[in-house]
N, C-alpha and C positions, 0 to 999 in steps of 0.2 A: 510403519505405513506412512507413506506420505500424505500429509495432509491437503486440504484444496482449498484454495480463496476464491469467491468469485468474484470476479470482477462488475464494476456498476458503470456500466456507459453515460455521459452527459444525456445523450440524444435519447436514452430510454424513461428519464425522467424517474418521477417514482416507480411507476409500475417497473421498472429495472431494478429497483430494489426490494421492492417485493418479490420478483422471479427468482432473485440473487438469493433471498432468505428462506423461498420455499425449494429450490434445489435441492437440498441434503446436503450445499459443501460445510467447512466444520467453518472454513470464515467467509463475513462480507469482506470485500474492501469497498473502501468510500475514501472519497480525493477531498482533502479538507484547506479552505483557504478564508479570507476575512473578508470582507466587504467596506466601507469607506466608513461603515457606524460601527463599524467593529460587529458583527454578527459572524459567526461559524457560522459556514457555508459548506454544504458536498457539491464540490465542481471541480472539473480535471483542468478547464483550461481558463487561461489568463482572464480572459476579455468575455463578455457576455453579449451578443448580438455585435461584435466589434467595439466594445468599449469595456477598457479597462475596468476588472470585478472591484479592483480596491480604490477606486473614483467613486463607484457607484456607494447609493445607501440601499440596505434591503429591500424597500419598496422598490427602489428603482431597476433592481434586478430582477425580481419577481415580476415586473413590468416589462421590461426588454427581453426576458428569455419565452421561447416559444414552448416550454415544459417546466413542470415546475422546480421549482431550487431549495431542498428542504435544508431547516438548518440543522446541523450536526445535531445538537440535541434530539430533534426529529427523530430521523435517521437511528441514532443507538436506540432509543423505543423501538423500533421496526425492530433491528436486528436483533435485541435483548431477548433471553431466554428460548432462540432459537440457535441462532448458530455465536461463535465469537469473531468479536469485530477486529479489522484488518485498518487501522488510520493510519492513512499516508498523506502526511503534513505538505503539502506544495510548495510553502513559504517559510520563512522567519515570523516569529512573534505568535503564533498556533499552542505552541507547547505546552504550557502549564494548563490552560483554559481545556482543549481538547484532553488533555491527558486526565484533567480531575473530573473533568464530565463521563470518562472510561472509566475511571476506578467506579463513580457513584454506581455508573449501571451492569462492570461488568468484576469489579474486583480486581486482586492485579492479576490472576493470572486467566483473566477471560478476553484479554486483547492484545493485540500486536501493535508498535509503532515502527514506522518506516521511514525515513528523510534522507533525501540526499544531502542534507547539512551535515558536517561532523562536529558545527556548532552547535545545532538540536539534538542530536544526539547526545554531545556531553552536558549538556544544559540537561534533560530531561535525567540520565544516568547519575547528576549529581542530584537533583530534587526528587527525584523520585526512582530510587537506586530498582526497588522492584520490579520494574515494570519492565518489560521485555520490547528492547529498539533494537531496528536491521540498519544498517548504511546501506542506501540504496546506491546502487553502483552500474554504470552502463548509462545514465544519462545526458552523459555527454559526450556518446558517442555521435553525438549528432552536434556539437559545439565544438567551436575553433580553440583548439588548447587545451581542451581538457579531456581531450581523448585518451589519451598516452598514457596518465593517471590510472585509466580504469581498467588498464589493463595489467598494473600491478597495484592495488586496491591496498594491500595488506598495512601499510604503516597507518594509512588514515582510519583505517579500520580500530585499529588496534589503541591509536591514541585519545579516541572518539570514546572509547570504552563500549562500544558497540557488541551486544551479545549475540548478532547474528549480520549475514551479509544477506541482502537482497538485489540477486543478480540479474542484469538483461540475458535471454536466454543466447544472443550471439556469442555473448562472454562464457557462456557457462559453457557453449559446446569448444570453447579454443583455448583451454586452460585452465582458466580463471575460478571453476569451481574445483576444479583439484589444487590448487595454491590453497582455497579456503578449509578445502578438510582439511589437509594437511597440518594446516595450522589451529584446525581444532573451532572451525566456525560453522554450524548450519545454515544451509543457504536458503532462503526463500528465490524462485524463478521464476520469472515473467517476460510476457506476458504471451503464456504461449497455448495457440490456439489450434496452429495446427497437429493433427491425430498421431505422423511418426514420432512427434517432439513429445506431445505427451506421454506419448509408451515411453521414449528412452528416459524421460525423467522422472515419470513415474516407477519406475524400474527399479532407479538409481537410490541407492542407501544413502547418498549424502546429501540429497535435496529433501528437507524439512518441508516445504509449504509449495505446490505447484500452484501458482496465481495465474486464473485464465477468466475472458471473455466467457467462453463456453463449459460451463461449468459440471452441466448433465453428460457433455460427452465424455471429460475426466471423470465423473464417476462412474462413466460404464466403463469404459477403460480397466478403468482399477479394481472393479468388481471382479474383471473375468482375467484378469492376472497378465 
């Protein structure tokens, strides 16, 4: 059965991840990046009210954002003992710190890590071999030059020591997650929200984790087959 992540919007603030935690899916995800004091942060995007998040110090984030900004730690309290947590690292320099603060609340095999680095990823595969990381792949589809890349994913995948690939779901429906079975990788897909998408990949035997927005509609989805 495929699994489900929900996903946690900036703009829904906490109450988004309490929504996220009482859904029933089996993961949260949470977008984790640092602050300018070095605090873990759950935030998807760069800048916080238009100013760069790793300029700022925690109060000053917590001060500029119009919701509030838990810090990871936070965060795994919420989600612990409910569903397992989904960390998708934003940045360099995340890794160690988020990853031991997962082990303390979820053990290893109670969370997922995600990065489109294939430097965190080996970083992380060498210190901490247990622990289960995706190469996030498809985000730069949207960047000059590195598009091309991600439409044959497999070497970086592979040298990354990466146990699983986490696909943008353009890629997944135009090849790309059949190169990954193939080659023997479960895929986590994202970020898909709309209803046909979810049926076909919920469907599909080779997609491991469907990561969405809408989290209760993938589980009725999936309930009624």
């Amino acid at each position: 059965m495929t699994a489900i992540s929900a996903h946690r919007r900036d703009s829904a603030g906490l109450t988004g991840l309490h929504d996220a935690v009482a859904s029933g899916a089996e993961y949260v995800e949470i977008d984790v990046r640092r602050t300018a004091d070095g605090a873990l942060v759950v935030h998807h995007d760069r800048t916080v009210a238009g100013v760069p998040l790793n300029r700022c110090p925690y109060s000053r984030v917590r001060a500029l954002a119009s919701r509030p900004v838990p810090l990871v730690a936070e965060a795994l309290e919420i989600i612990k003992e409910r569903a397992r947590a989904h960390l998708d690292l934003k940045e360099h320099g995340c890794e160690h710190e988020t990853v031991e603060l997962a082990l303390e609340s979820f053990g290893g095999d109670g969370f997922v890590v995600t990065t489109r680095e294939p430097a965190s990823v080996a970083l992380i595969k060498r210190d901490f071999p247990g622990v289960t990381v995706a190469l996030s792949v498809g985000r730069g589809l949207w960047e000059r030059g590195t598009a091309v890349r991600d439409f044959v994913p497999l070497r970086a995948v592979r040298e990354s020591g990466a146990d699983m690939v986490a696909l943008n779901h353009r890629l997944a429906r135009v090849g790309v997650l059949r190169q990954c079975a193939r080659a023997g990788f479960p895929a986590m897909v994202w970020t898909v929200n709309a209803e046909p998408l979810m049926r076909r990949f919920l469907g599909d035997p080779r997609v491991a984790v469907l990561i969405t927005d809408r989290p209760s509609t993938a589980l009725r989805l999936r309930a009624h087959g």
